[in-house]
C-alpha positions as CSV (number, residue, x, y, z in Angstrom):
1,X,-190.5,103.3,59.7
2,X,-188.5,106.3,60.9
3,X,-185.0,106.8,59.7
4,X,-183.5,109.5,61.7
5,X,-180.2,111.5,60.0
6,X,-177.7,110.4,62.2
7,X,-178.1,108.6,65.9
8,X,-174.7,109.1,68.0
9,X,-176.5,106.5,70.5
10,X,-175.6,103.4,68.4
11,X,-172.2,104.3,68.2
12,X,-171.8,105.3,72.0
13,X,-173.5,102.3,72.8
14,X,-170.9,100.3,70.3
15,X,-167.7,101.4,71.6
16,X,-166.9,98.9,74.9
17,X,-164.0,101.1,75.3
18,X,-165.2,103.8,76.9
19,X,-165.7,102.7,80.0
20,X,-161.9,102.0,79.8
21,X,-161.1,105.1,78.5
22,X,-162.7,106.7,81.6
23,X,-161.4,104.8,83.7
24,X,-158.0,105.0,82.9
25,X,-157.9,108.7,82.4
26,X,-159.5,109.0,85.8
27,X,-157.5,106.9,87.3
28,X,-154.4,108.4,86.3
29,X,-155.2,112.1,87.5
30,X,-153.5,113.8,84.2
31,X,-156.7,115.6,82.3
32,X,-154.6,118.4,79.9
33,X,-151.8,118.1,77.1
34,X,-150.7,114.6,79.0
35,X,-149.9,110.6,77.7
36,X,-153.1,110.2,76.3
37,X,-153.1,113.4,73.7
38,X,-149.2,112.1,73.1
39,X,-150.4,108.8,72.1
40,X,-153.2,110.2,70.1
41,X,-151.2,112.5,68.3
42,X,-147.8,109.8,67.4
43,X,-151.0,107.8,66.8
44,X,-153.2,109.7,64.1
45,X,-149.9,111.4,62.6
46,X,-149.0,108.4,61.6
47,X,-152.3,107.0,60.4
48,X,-152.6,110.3,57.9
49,X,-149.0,109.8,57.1
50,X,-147.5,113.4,58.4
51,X,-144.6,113.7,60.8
52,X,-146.6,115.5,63.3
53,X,-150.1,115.9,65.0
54,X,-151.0,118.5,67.3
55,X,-154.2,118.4,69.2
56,X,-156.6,121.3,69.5
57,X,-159.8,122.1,71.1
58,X,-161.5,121.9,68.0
59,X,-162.0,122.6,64.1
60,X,-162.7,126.2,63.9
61,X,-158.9,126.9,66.1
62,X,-157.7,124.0,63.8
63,X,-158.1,126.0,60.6
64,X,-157.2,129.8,62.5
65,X,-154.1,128.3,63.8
66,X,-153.0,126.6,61.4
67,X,-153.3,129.8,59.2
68,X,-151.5,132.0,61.9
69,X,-148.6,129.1,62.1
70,X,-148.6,130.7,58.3
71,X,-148.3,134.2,59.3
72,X,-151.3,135.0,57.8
73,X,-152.3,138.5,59.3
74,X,-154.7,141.7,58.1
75,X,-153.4,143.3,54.9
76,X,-153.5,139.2,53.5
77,X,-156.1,137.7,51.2
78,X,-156.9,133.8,51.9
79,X,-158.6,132.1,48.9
80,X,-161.4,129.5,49.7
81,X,-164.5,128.2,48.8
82,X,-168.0,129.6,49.9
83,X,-170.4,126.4,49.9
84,X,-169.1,125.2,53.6
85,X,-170.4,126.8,56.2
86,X,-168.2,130.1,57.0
87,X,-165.9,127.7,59.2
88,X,-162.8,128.7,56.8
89,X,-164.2,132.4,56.2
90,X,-164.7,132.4,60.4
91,X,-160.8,131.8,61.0
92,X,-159.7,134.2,57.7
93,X,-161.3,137.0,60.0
94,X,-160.0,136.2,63.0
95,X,-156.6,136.4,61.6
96,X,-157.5,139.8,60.3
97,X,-157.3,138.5,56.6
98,X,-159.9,138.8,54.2
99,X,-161.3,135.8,52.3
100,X,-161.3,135.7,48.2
101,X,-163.9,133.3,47.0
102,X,-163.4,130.8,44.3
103,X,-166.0,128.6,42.6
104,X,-166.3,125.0,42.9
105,X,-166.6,122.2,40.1
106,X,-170.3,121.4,39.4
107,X,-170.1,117.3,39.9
108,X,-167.6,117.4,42.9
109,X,-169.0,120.9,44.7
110,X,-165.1,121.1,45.9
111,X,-162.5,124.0,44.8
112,X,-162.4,124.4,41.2
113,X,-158.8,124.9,40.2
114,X,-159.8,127.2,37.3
115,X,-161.8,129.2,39.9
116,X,-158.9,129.3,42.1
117,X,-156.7,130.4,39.4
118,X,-158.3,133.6,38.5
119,X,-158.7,134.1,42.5
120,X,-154.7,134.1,43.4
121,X,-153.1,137.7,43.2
122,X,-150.2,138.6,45.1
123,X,-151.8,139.8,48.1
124,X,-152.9,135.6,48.5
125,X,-150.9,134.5,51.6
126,X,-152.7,130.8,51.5
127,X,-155.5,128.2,50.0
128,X,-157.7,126.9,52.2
129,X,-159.0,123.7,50.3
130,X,-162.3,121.7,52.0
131,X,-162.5,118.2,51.2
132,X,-166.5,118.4,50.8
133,X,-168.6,116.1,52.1
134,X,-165.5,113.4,52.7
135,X,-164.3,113.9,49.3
136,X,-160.4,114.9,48.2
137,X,-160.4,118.0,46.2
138,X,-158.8,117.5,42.9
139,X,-155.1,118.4,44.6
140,X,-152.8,117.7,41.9
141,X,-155.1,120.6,39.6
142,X,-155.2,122.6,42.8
143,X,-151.2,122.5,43.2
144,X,-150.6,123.9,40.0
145,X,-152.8,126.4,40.3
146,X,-151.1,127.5,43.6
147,X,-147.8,127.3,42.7
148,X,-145.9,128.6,45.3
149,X,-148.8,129.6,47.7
150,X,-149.2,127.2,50.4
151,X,-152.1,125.1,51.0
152,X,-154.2,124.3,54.0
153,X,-156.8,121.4,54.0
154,X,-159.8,121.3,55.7
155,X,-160.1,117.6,56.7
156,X,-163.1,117.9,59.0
157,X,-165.1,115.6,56.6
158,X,-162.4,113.5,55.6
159,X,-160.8,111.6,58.1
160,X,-159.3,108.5,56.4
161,X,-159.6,109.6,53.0
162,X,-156.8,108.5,50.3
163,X,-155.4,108.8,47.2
164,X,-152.3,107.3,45.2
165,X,-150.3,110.3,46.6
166,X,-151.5,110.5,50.2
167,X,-153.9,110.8,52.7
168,X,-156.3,113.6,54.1
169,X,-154.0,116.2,55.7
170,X,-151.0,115.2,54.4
171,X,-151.5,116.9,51.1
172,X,-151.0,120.4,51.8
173,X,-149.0,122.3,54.1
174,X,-151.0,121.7,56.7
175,X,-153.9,119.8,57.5
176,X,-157.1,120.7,60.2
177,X,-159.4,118.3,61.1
178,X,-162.8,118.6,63.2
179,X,-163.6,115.4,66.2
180,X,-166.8,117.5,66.5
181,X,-169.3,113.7,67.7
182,X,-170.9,113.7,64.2
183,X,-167.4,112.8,62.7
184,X,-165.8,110.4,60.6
185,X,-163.8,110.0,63.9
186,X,-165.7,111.7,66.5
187,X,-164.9,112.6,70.2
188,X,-167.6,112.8,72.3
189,X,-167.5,116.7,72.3
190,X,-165.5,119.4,70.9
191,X,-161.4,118.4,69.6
192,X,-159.6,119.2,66.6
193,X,-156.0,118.6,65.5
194,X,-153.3,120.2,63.1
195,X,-151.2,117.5,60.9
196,X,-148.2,118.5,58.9
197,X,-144.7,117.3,58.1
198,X,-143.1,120.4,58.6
199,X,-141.3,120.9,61.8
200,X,-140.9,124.7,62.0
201,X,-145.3,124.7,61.7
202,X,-145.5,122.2,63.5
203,X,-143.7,124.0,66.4
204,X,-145.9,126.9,66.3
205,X,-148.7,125.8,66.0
206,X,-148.0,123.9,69.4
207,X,-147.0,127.6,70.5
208,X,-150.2,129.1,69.6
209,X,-152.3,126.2,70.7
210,X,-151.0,127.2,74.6
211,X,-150.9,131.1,74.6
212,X,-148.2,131.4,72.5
213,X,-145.0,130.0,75.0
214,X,-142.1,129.4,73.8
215,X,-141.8,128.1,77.0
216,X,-144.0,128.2,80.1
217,X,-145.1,131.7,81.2
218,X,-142.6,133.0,78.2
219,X,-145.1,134.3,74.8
220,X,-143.1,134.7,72.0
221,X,-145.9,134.6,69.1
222,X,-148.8,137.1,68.8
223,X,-152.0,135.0,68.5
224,X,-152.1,132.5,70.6
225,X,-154.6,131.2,73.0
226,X,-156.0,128.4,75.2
227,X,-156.5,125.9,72.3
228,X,-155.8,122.2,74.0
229,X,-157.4,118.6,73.0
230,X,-157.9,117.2,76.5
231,X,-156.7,113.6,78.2
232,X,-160.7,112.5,78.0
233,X,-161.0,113.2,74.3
234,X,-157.6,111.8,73.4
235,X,-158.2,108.5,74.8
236,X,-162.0,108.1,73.2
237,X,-160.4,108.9,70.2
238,X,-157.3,106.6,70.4
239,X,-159.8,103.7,71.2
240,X,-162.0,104.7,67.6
241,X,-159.5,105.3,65.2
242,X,-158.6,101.5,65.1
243,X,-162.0,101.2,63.4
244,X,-162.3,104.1,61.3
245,X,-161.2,102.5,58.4
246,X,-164.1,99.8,59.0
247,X,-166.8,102.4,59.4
248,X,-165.6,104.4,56.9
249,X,-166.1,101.6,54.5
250,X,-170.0,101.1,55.9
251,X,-170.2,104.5,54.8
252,X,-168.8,104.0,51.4
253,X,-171.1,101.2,50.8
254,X,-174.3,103.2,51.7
255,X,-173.3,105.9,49.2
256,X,-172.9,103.5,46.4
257,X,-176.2,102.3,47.3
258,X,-177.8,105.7,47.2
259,X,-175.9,105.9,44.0
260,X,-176.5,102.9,42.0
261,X,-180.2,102.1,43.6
262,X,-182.2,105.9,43.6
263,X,-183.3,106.6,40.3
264,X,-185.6,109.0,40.0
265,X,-184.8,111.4,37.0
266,X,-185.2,114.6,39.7
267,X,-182.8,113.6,42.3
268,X,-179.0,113.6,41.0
269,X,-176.9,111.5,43.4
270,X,-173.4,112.9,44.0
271,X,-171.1,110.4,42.2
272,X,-168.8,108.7,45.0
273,X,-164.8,109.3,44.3
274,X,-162.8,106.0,43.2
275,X,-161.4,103.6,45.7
276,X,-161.0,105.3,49.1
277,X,-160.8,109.3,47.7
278,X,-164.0,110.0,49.6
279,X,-164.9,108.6,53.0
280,X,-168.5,109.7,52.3
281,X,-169.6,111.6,55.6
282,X,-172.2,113.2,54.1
283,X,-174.6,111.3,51.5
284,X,-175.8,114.5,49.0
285,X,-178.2,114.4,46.1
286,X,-179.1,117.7,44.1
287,X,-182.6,118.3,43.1
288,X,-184.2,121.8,41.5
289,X,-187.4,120.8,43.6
290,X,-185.1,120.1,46.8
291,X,-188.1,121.5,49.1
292,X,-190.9,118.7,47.8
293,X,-188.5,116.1,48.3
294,X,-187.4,117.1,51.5
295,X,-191.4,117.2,52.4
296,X,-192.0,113.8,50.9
297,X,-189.1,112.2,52.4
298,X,-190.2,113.7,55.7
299,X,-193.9,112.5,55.6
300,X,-191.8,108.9,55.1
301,X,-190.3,109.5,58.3
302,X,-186.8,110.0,57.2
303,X,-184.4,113.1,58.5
304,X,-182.8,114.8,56.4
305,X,-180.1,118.0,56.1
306,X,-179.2,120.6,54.0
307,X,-175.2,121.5,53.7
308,X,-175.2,124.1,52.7
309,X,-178.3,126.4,52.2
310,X,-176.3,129.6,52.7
311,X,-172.7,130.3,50.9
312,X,-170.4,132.5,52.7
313,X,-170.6,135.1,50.3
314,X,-174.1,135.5,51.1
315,X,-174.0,135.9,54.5
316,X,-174.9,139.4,56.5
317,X,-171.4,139.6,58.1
318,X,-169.9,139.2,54.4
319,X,-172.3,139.9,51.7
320,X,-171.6,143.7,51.7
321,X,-168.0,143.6,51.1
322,X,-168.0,140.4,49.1
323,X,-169.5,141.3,45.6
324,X,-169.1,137.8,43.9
325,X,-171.0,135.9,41.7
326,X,-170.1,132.2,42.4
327,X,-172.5,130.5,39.9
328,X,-172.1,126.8,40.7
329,X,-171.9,127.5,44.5
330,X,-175.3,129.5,44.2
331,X,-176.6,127.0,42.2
332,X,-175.8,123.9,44.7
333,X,-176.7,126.1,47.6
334,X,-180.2,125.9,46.7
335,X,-180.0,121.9,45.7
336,X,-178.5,119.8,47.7
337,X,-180.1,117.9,49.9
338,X,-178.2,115.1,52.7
339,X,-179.3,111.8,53.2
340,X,-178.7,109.5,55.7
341,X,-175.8,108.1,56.0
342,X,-173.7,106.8,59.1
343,X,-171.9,103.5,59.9
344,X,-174.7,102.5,61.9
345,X,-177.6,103.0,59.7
346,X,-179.6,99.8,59.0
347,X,-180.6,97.9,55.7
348,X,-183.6,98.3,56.3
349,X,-183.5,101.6,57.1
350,X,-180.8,102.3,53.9
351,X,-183.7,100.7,51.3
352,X,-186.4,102.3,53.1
353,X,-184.7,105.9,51.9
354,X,-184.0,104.3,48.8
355,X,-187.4,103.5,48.6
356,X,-188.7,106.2,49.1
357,X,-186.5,108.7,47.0
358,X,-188.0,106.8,43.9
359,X,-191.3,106.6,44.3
360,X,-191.2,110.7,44.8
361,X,-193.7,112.0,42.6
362,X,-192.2,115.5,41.8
């Protein structure tokens, strides 16, 4: 049997609403900042519980506008974590900022809020927070640690996810999420959005988004661009969203699977969050012998991942003006190890991994 990582064919070939989407967009003649990204964005806003959505042409501007919407400009310091793939670092540059590391909490791999602490000093203009691998940082902790710095999630992992005091992207200042296809909620290319409840961000980030207009042809704010979630996009996405919350849970069940089934006293499954606190888009298990397993899990025909082999701090672009040591982060880094895990993986396919994982002879 051959399990592959993800397959974005079963859930193209799910969704009869494409064809619809299409057709109506087509038919309409209305392909940027029209109905459909209005709908979408009333649509989602509501569904994370913020006032406002605003549509973007993907993650990375997601996170670098939302940040400039901030004021966030050189001179600044942004603290984040290192252990997700530059795309937080990437938009700290690009704002002419520089990015302060903090560690992460060895069972959750998100933002430790002791870490963040001894991170914050008063050049800190913002938090960017990742909800790793679909799974709320620990927010309240992270709050108090922040005090009155202002907090911007990175959702790109954890659309749906919820806790007692709110959903993904509604629990900071502002929330960025990715609809890059492999998803939670996934377009069928690039699109991001930008959720907040607060109207005077909200209004510039829909500034920035287009150039910076205040109005058409009239820039008032210094870092805009052509940033825009198009018609197409908007309308896939308004016809998945109704079942996010359904896949989401397929997900959650194959992690508790991995969880409570793989025992194998060399593979250390990521606990999965309480109730719906993770949405579980990546399944990740740590082991100091990552490499065999990887090999024997590939010889058993299963694909696999690694997110992420190299932290940010570690990278040529940062690694000479970053002199950190980020011991859990390094730690992980050369650990973890993604399984499969997407709403359309089999049962078959699910105890075949299982399976195998146990019967790994390290």
């Amino acid at each position: 049997m051959r399990v592959p990582f993800n397959d974005l064919s079963r859930a193209s070939a799910s969704s009869a609403d494409l064809n619809e989407a299409f057709a109506r967009v087509a038919g309409r003649g209305w392909f940027v900042l029209g109905p459909e990204v209005e709908a979408f964005e009333r649509e989602f806003a509501a569904y994370c519980g913020t006032r406002h959505c605003v549509g973007v042409a993907n993650g990375s501007d997601a996170l670098e506008l939302a940040l400039r919407a901030l004021g966030v400009q050189g001179g600044d310091e942004v603290v984040t974590v290192a252990n997700a793939a530059m795309y937080a670092t990437l938009a700290i540059l690009s704002c002419g900022a520089t990015p302060v590391y903090a560690d992460v909490d060895d069972t959750t791999l998100t933002l430790s809020p002791v870490s963040l602490a001894a991170a914050i000093t008063v050049k800190t203009r913002a938090i960017v927070v990742t909800h790793l691998y679909g799974r709320l940082a620990a927010m309240e902790a992270i709050e108090r640690a922040a005090g009155k710095v202002p907090i911007v999630e990175d959702c790109a992992q954890a659309h749906g996810a919820r806790s007692a005091r709110g959903g993904a992207g509604a629990l900071g200042a502002l929330g960025c999420f990715s609809f890059y296809p492999t998803k939670n909620l996934a377009a069928l290319g690039d699109g991001g959005a930008v959720t907040t409840s607060d109207e005077h961000l909200a209004r510039r980030v829909r500034a920035l988004r287009q150039y910076g207009w205040e109005q058409k042809y009239r820039v008032t704010l210094s870092g805009g661009r052509n940033s825009r979630l198009d018609e197409l996009q908007a309308a896939i996405l308004r016809g998945r969203l109704p079942r996010l919350d359904q896949a989401n849970a397929r997900r959650r069940a194959i992690g508790r699977a991995y969880f409570e089934r793989i025992r194998h006293p060399d593979i250390d499954v990521l606990a999965p969050p309480p109730g719906e606190e993770g949405v579980q888009h990546l399944a990740v298990v740590r082991s100091r012998r990552r490499d065999g397993l990887r090999g024997h899990l590939e010889r058993h025909g299963i694909a696999t991942d690694i997110h992420y082999p190299i932290p940010d701090h570690r990278q040529p672009i940062t690694r000479t003006a970053s002199r950190v040591s980020l011991a859990v982060t390094e730690r992980a880094a050369e650990e973890v190890l993604s399984l499969p895990c997407f709403p359309e993986l089999a049962d078959a396919e699910l105890a075949h991994v299982i399976e195998a994982c146990n019967a790994w002879r390290a």
